[in-house]
C-alpha positions as CSV (number, residue, x, y, z in Angstrom):
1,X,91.2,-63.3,-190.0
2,X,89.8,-63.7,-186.5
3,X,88.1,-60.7,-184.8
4,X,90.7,-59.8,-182.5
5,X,92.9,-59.4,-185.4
6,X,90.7,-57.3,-187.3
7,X,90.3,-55.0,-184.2
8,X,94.2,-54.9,-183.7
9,X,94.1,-53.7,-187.5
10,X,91.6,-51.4,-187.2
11,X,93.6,-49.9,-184.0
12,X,96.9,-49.6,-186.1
13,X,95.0,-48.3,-188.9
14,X,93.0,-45.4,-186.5
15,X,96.9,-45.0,-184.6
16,X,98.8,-44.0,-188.4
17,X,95.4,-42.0,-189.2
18,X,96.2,-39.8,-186.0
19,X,99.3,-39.4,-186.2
20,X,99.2,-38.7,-190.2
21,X,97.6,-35.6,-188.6
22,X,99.7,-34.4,-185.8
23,X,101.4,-31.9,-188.2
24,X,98.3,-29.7,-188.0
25,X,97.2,-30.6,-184.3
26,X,98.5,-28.5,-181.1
27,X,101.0,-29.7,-178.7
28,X,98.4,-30.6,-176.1
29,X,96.5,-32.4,-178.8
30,X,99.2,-34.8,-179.8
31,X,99.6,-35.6,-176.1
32,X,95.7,-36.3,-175.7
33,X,96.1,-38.1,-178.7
34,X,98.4,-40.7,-177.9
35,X,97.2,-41.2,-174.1
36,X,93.9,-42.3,-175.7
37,X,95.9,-44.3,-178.6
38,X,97.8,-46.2,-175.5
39,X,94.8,-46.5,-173.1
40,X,93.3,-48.7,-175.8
41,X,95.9,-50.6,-176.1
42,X,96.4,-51.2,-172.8
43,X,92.3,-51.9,-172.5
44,X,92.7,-54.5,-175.7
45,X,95.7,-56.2,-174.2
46,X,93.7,-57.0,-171.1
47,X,91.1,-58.0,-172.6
48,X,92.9,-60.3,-175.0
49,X,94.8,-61.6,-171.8
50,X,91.2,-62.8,-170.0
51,X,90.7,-64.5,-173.0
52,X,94.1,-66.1,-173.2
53,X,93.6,-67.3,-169.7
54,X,90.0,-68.6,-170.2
55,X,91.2,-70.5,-173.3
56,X,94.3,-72.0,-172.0
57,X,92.2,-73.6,-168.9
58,X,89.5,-74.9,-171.3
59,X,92.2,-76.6,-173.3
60,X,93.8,-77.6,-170.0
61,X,94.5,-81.5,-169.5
62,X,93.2,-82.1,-173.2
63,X,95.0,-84.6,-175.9
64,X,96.8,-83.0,-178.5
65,X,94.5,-84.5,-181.4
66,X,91.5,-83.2,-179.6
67,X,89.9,-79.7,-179.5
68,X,92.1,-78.7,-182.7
69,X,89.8,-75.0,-182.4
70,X,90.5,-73.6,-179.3
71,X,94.2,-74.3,-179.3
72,X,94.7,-72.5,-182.5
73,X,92.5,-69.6,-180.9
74,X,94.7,-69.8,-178.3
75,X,98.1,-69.7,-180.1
76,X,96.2,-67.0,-182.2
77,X,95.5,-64.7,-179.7
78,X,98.9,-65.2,-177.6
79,X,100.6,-63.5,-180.7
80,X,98.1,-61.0,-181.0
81,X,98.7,-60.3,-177.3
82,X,103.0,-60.1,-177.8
83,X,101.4,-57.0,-180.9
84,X,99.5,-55.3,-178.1
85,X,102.3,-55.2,-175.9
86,X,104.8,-53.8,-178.1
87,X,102.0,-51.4,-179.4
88,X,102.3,-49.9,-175.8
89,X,105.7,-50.0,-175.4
90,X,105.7,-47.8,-178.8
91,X,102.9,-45.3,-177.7
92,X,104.5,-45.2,-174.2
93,X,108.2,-44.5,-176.6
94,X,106.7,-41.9,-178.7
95,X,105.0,-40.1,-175.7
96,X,108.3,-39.8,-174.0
97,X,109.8,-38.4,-177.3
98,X,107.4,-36.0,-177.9
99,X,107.8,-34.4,-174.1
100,X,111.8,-34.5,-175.0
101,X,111.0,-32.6,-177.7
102,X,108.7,-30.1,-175.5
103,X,111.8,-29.6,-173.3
104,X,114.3,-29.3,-176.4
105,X,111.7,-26.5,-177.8
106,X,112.1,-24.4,-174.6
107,X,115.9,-25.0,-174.7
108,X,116.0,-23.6,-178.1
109,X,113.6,-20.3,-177.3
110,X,116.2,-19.7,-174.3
111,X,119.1,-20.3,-176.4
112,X,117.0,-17.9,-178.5
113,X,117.1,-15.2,-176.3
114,X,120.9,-15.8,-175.1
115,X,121.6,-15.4,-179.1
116,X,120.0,-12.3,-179.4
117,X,121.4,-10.9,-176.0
118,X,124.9,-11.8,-177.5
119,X,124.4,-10.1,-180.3
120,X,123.6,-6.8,-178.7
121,X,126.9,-7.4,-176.7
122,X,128.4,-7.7,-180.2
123,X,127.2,-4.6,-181.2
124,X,128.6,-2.6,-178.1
125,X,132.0,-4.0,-178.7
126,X,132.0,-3.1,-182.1
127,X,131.2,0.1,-180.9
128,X,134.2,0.3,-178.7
129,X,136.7,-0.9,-181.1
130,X,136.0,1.9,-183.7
131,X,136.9,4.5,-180.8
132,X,140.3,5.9,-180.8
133,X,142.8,4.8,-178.2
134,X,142.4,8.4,-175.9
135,X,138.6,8.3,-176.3
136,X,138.8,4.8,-175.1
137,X,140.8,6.1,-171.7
138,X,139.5,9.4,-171.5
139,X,136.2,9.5,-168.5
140,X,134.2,12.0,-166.5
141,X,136.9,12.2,-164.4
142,X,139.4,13.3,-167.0
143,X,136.7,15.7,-167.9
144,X,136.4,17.4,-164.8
145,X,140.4,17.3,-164.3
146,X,140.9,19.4,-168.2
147,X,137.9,21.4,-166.6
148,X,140.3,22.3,-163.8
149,X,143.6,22.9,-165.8
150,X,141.7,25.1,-168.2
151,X,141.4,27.2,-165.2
152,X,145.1,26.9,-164.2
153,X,146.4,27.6,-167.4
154,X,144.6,30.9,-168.3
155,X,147.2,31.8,-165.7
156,X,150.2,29.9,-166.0
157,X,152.1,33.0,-167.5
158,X,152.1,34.2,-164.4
159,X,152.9,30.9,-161.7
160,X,156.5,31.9,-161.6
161,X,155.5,35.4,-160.5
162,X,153.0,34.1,-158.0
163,X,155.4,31.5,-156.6
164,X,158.0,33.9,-156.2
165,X,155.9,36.2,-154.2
166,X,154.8,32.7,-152.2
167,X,158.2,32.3,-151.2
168,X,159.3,35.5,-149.9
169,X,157.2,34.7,-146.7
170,X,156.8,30.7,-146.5
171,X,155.9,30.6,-142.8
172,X,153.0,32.7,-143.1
173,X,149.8,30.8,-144.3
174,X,146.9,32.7,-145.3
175,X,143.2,30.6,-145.4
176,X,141.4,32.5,-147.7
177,X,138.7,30.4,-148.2
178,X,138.1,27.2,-150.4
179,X,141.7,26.0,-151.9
180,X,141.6,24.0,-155.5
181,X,142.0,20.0,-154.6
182,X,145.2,18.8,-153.6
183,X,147.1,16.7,-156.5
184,X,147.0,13.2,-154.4
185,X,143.0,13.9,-153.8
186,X,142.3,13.5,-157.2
187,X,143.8,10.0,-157.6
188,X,142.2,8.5,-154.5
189,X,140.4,5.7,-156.4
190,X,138.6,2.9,-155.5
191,X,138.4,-0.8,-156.3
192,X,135.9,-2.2,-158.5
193,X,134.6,-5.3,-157.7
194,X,134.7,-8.5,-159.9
195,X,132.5,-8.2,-163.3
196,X,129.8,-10.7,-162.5
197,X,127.2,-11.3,-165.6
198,X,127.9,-7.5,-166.3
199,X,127.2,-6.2,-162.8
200,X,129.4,-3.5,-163.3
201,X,130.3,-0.9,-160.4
202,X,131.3,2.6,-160.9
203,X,134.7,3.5,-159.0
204,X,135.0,6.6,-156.7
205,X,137.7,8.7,-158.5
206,X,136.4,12.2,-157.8
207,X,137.2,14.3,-154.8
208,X,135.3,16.0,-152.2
209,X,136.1,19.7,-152.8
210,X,138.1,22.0,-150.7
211,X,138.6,20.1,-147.5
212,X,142.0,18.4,-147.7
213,X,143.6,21.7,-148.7
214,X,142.2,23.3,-146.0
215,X,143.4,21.0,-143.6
216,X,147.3,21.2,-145.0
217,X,146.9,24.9,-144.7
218,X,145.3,25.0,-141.4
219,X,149.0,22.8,-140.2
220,X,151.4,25.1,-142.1
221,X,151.4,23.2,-145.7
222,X,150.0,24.1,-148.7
223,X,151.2,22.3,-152.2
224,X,152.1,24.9,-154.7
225,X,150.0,26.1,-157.2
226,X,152.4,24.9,-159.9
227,X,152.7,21.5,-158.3
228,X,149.1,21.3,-159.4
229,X,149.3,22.3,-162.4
230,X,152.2,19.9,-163.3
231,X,150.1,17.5,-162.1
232,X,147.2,17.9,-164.4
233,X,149.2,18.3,-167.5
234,X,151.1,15.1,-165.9
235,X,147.6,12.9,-166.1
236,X,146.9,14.8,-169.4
237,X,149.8,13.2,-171.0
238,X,149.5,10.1,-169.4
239,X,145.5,9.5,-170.6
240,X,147.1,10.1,-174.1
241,X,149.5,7.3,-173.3
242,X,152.5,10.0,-174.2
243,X,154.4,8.6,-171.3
244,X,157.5,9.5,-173.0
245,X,156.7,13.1,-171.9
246,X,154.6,12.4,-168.6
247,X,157.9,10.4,-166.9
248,X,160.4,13.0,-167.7
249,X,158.4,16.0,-166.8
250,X,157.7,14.2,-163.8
251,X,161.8,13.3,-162.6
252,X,162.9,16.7,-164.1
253,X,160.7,18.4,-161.3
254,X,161.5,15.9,-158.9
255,X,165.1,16.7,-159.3
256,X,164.8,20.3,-159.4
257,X,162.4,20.6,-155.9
258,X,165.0,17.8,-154.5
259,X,168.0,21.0,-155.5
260,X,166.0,23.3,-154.0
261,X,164.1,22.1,-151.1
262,X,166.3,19.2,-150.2
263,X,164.6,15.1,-149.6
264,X,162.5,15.3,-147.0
265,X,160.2,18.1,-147.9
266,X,156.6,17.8,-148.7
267,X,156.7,19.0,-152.2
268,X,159.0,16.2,-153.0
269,X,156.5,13.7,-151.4
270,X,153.6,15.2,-153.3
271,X,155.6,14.9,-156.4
272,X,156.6,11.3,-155.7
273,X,153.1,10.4,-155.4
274,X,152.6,12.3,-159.0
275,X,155.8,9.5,-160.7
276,X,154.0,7.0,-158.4
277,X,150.8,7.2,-160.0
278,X,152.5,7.7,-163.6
279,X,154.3,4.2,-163.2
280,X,150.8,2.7,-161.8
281,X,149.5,3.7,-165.4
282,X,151.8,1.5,-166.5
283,X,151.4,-1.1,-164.4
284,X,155.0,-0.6,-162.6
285,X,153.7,-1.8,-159.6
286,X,157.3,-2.2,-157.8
287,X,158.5,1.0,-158.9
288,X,155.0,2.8,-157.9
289,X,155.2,0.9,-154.3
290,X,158.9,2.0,-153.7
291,X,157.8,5.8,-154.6
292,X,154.6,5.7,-152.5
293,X,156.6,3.7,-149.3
294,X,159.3,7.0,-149.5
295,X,156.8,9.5,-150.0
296,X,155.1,8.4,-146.9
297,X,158.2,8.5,-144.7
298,X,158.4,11.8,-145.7
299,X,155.1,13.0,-145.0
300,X,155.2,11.1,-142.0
301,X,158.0,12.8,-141.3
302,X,157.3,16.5,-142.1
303,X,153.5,16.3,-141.3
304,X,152.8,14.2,-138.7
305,X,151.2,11.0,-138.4
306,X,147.6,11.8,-138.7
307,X,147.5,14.5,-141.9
308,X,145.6,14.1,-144.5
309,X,148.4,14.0,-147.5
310,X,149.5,11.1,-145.1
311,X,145.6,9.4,-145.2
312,X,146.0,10.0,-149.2
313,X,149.3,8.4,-149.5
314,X,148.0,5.5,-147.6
315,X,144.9,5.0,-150.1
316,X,147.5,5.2,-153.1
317,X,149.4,2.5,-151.6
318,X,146.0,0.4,-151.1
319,X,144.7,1.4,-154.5
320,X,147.7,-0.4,-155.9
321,X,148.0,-3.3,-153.7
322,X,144.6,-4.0,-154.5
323,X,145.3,-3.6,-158.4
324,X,148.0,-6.2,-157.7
325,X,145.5,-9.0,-155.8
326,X,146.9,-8.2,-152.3
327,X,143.6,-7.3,-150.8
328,X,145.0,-8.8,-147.3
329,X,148.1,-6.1,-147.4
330,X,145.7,-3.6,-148.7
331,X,143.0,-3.3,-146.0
332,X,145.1,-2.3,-143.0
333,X,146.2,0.8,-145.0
334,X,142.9,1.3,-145.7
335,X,141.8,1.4,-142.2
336,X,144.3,3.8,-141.1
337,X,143.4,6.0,-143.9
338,X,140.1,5.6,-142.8
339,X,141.0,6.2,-139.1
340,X,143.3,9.5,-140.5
341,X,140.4,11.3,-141.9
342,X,137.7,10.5,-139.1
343,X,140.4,12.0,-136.9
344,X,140.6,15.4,-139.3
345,X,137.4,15.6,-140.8
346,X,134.7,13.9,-138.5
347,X,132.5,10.8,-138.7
348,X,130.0,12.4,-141.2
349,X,132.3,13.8,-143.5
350,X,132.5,12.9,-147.4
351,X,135.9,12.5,-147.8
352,X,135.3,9.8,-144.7
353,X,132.4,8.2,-147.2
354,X,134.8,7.9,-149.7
355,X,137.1,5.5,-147.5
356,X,134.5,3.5,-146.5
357,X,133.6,2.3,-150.4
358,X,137.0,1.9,-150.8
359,X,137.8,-0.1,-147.5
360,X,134.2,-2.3,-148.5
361,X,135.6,-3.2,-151.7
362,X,138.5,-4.3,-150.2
363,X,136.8,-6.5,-147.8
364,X,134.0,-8.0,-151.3
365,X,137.6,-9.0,-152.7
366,X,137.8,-11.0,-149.5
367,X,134.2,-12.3,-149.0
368,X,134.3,-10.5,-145.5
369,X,130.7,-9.4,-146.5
370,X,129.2,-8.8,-143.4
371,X,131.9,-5.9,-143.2
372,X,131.3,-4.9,-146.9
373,X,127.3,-4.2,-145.8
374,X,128.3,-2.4,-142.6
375,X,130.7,0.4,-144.9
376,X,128.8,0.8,-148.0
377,X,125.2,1.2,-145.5
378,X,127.5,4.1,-143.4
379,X,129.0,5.4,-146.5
380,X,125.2,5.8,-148.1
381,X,124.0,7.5,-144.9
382,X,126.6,9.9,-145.0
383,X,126.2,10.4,-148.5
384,X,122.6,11.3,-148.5
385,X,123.0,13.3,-145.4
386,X,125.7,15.8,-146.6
387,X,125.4,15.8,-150.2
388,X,121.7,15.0,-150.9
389,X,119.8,11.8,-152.4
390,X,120.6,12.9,-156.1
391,X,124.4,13.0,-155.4
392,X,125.7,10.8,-158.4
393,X,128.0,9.3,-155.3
394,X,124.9,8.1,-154.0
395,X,123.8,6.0,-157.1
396,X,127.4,4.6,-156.9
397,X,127.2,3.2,-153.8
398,X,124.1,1.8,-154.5
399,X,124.8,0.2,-157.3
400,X,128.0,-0.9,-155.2
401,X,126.0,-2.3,-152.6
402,X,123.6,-3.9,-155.3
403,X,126.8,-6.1,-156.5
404,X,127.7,-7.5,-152.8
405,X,124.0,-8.4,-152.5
406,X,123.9,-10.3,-155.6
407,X,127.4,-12.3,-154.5
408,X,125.4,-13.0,-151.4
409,X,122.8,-14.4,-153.3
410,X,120.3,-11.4,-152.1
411,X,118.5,-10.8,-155.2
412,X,115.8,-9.0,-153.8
413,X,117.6,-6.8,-152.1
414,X,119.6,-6.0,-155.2
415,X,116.6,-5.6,-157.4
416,X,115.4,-3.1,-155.3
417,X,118.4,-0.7,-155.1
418,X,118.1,-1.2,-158.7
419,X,114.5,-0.1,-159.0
420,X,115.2,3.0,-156.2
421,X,118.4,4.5,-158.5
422,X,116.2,4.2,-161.8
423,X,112.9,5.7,-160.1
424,X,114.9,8.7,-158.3
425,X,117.0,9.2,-161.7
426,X,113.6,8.9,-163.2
427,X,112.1,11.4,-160.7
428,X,114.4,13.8,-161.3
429,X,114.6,14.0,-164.8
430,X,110.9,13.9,-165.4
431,X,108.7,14.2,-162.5
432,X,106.6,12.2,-160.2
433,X,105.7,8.5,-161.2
434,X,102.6,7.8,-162.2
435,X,100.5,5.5,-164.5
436,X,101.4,7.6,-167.6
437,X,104.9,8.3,-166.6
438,X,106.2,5.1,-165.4
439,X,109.8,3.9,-165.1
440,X,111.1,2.1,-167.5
441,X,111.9,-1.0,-165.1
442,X,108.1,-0.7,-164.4
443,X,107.2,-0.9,-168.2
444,X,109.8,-3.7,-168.0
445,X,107.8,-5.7,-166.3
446,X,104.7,-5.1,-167.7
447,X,106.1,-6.1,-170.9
448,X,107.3,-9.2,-169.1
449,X,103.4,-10.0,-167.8
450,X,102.3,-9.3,-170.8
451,X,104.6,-11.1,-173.2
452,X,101.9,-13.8,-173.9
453,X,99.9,-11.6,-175.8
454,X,102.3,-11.2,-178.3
455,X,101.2,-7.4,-178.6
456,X,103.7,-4.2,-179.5
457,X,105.3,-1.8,-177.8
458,X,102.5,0.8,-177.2
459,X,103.0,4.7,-177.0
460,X,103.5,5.1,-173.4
461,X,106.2,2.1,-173.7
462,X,108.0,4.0,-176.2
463,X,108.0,6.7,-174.6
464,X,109.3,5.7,-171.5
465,X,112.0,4.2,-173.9
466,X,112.9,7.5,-174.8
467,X,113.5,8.9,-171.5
468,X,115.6,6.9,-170.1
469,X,117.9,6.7,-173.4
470,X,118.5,10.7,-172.9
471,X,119.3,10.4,-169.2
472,X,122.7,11.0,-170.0
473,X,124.2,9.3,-166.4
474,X,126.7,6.2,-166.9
475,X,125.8,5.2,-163.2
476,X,121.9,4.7,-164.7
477,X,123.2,3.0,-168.3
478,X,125.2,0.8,-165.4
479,X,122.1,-0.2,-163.5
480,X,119.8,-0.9,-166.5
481,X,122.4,-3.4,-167.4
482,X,122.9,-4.7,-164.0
483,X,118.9,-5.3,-163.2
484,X,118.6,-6.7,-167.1
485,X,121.0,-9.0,-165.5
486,X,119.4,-9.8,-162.3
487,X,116.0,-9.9,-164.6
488,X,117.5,-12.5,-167.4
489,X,118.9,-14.8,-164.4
490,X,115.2,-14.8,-162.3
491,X,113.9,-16.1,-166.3
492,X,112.1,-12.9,-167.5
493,X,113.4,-12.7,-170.5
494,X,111.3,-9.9,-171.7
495,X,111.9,-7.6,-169.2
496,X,115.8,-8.4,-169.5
497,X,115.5,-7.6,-173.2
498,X,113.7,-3.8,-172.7
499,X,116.2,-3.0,-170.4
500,X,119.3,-4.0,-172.2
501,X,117.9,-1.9,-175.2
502,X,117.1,0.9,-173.4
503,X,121.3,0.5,-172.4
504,X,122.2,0.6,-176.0
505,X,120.2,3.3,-176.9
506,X,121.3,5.2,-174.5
507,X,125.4,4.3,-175.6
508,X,124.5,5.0,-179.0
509,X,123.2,8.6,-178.4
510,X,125.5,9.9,-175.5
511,X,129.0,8.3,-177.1
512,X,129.1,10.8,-180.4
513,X,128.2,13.8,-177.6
514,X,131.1,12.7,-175.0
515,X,133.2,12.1,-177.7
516,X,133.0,15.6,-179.8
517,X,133.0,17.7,-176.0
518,X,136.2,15.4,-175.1
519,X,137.8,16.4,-178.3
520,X,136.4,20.1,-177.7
521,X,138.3,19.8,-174.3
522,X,141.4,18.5,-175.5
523,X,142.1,20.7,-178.3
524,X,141.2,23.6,-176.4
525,X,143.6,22.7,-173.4
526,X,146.4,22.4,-176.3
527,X,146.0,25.6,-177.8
528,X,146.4,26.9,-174.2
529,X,149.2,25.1,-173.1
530,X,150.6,26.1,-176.6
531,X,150.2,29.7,-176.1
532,X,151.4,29.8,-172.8
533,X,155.2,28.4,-173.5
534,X,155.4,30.7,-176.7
535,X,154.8,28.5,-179.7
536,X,151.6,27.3,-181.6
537,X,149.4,24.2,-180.9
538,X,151.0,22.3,-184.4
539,X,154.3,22.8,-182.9
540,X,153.6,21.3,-179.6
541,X,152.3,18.6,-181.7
542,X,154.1,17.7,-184.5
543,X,157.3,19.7,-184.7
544,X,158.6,19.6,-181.2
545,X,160.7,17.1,-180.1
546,X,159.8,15.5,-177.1
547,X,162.8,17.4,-175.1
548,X,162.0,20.7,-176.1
549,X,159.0,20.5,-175.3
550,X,159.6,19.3,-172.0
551,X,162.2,22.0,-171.2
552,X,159.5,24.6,-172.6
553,X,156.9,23.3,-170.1
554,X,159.1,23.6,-167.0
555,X,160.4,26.7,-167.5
556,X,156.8,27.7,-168.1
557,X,156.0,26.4,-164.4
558,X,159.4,27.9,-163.3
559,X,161.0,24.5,-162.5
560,X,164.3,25.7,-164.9
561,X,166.2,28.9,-164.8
């Protein structure tokens, strides 16, 4: 064998030694590895190629029968040259691999981490399903509405009494102060925008207190305390999905106020909106719109133009246009609302703050989002102004803002909304930040820096864990999930994980809690209601038929003789 075969050998044999021990070698060395095992190849092809050239013009013009030696050389090393060749095209092969299979490695890490994230979302659905039906619908805001009607019925023995003595002088209006919430306040919602990678907004369903009533009173209309109270054990029913008793209660009263008062009278409006809503529950939409659309003729009508029942009526209609995908129709009903209460209550009021999330979510629906910036930025101002930076409203509209950044592709922006509702919720809850009580987005991102070390949660990490899992707000379990979001899409994967844990935790201490004080609530409210109409909470329940105990209910507001 000649010596260029031997070295070609010996090149092949060092090339299987090396990569007989890639199984043990680091990524980095298995690269250096076969650069070096391709630049000598590359080295001993051209070297073998000067040689083939050198030979082939000695043997140049020569006799076939003469100088036998250097031709078979030369035919020797051409073929040894065609080895070297395909020797590099192998190294250069198995270099390309390798780097595929870098690529497909951090594929499968990320995959990885999507796995695990789905499984958490898993878990949280599983959650949800073992709920009940009524925990599933019941919220905050049904909370604060059985907080309300506990108040009404202690008393509701005594409505007919107290409306009777409101009638014998009805154009005589006496503002004694703050008045509960008017019945169509407490169903001004809002829209929620679209659910982008879980950037999920909290909708404005609670009132401002007082200031609508006092406005009807101050024009000559107030809406009956039993009005309100139907109303509340209307929703009640509703949230339980027990609309076979919501709808007639509802069209029983409607009939009796039309006896009494005749069509066009406000109470009649206020208990259209009432059915309206009911229907919306249901998603009626046509019959909702056609109860709304007469219930604002009739305000119109009896009120005036620019009242605030007609600025609520107006929402309600946009609330359910906007349910329906007309944002379009919505908004201009939205702007006169808007334009209503300005008119009543002043630039700076609440109520006015309200409108403006609603009319900005409107217009996100649209992409209009230079308008969407301009409301939600007034909105936050007047928030913070009249009702303080710790209003939960002012987290809302935060977070609200935070989700029209993000569909604007401001990121930074969004993150640090993010950061300021955590920090202040933080704050709050625990005191100023420092190094040993950070937030938990801060420890986030430390985690996320320091991910490389492959090192534990440390003390101060777990318990920073701990305090944001009892801050029981759903506007701050919201924005650890929306920032875990923003955090998983920028690639730290880390800090996307801490967060979405601290989320769970948090739903997995606070859910048995809300759970047992809605119950508490509910039963409670029951053995009220029960009481007050004369028979016991197992008879409302099981025992009474659904018209009995819708004839007992309205005699007990005084609707039936």
């Amino acid at each position: 064998m000649s010596l260029a075969g031997s070295t070609i050998q010996a090149y092949r044999q060092r090339k299987i030694e090396s990569l007989a021990k890639m199984s043990n070698m680091s990524q980095d060395d298995v690269t250096t590895g076969l650069r070096t095992v391709q630049q000598g190849l590359e080295a001993l092809r051209e070297e073998h190629s000067t040689i083939s050239n050198t030979l082939e013009t000695s043997v140049k013009g020569v006799k076939d029968d003469e100088a036998p030696l250097p031709k078979q050389k030369l035919t020797q090393i051409n073929d040894n040259l065609d080895k070297l060749m395909c020797g590099v095209d192998e190294t250069s092969m198995m270099l390309m691999v390798f780097q595929l299979t870098q690529g497909m490695d951090a594929q499968h890490q990320k995959y990885q981490a999507q796995r695990r994230r789905l499984c958490q979302e898993n878990a949280w659905l599983r959650d949800e399903l073992s709920s009940t039906q009524i925990k599933l619908q019941a919220s905050e805001q049904m909370v604060a509405q059985l907080e309300e009607e506990n108040k009404h019925l202690k008393y509701m023995a005594s409505i007919k009494q107290f409306d009777d003595g409101a009638q014998a002088d009805t154009k005589t209006v006496v503002d004694s102060g703050p008045q509960p919430v008017t019945s169509e306040t407490l169903q001004e919602l809002g829209f929620g925008p679209e659910d982008e990678e879980d950037l999920n907004t909290s909708q404005f369903a609670q009132p401002t207190p007082a200031h609508s009533m006092a406005a009807s009173a101050a024009v000559g209309y107030e809406i009956p305390a039993r009005l309100r109270t139907l109303h509340n054990l209307v929703i009640q029913y509703a949230s339980q999905g027990r609309y076979e008793v919501a709808v007639p209660l509802c069209k029983q009263a409607l009939e009796d106020l039309e006896k009494t008062s005749g069509h066009d009278h406000p109470d009649v409006a206020t208990m259209l909106n009432i059915l309206a809503l009911v229907y919306r529950d249901q998603n009626k939409y046509k019959e909702a719109a056609n109860l709304l659309n007469e219930a604002l003729s009739i305000r119109e009508k009896c009120l005036g133009e620019s009242h605030p029942a007609v600025a609520a009526t107006l929402n309600n209609l946009a609330v359910l246009f906007g349910k329906r995908g007309k944002f379009k129709d919505a908004e201009p009903l939205c702007k006169r609302a808007l334009e209503i209460r300005e008119k009543v209550f002043g630039d700076d009021h609440p109520d006015v703050a309200k409108q403006l999330n609603n009319l900005a979510l409107l217009c996100q629906n649209q992409g209009k989002y230079e308008e969407v910036e301009k409301y939600y930025k007034r909105a936050l101002e007047i928030y913070e102004s009249k009702l303080g930076p710790d209003d939960l409203n002012v987290a809302k509209t935060k977070n609200n803002l935070s989700s029209a950044y993000l569909k604007q592709g401001k990121y930074k922006e969004a993150e640090d909304l993010y950061k300021q509702i955590l920090t202040r919720a933080h704050e709050k809850e625990y005191g100023q930040v420092s190094g040993d009580n950070k937030t938990i987005w801060q420890i986030a991102e430390d985690r996320e820096e320091n991910k490389h070390k492959g090192e534990g949660a440390t003390a101060n990490e777990q318990a920073g864990w701990a305090k944001a899992a009892k801050v029981d707000n759903p506007t701050v379990t919201t924005t650890l999930k929306n920032l875990g979001a923003l955090y998983r899409r920028q690639g730290k994967y880390e800090a996307a994980e801490t967060l979405e844990d601290v989320a769970l935790r948090a739903k997995k201490q606070h859910e048995p809690l809300r759970s047992a004080a809605l119950g508490g609530v509910d039963e409670m409210s029951q053995s009220m209601m029960a009481s007050t109409i004369g028979g016991s909470r197992s008879s409302m329940t099981t025992s009474t038929s659904q018209t009995g105990l819708k004839n007992k209910l309205m005699n007990a507001l005084g609707f039936n003789s």
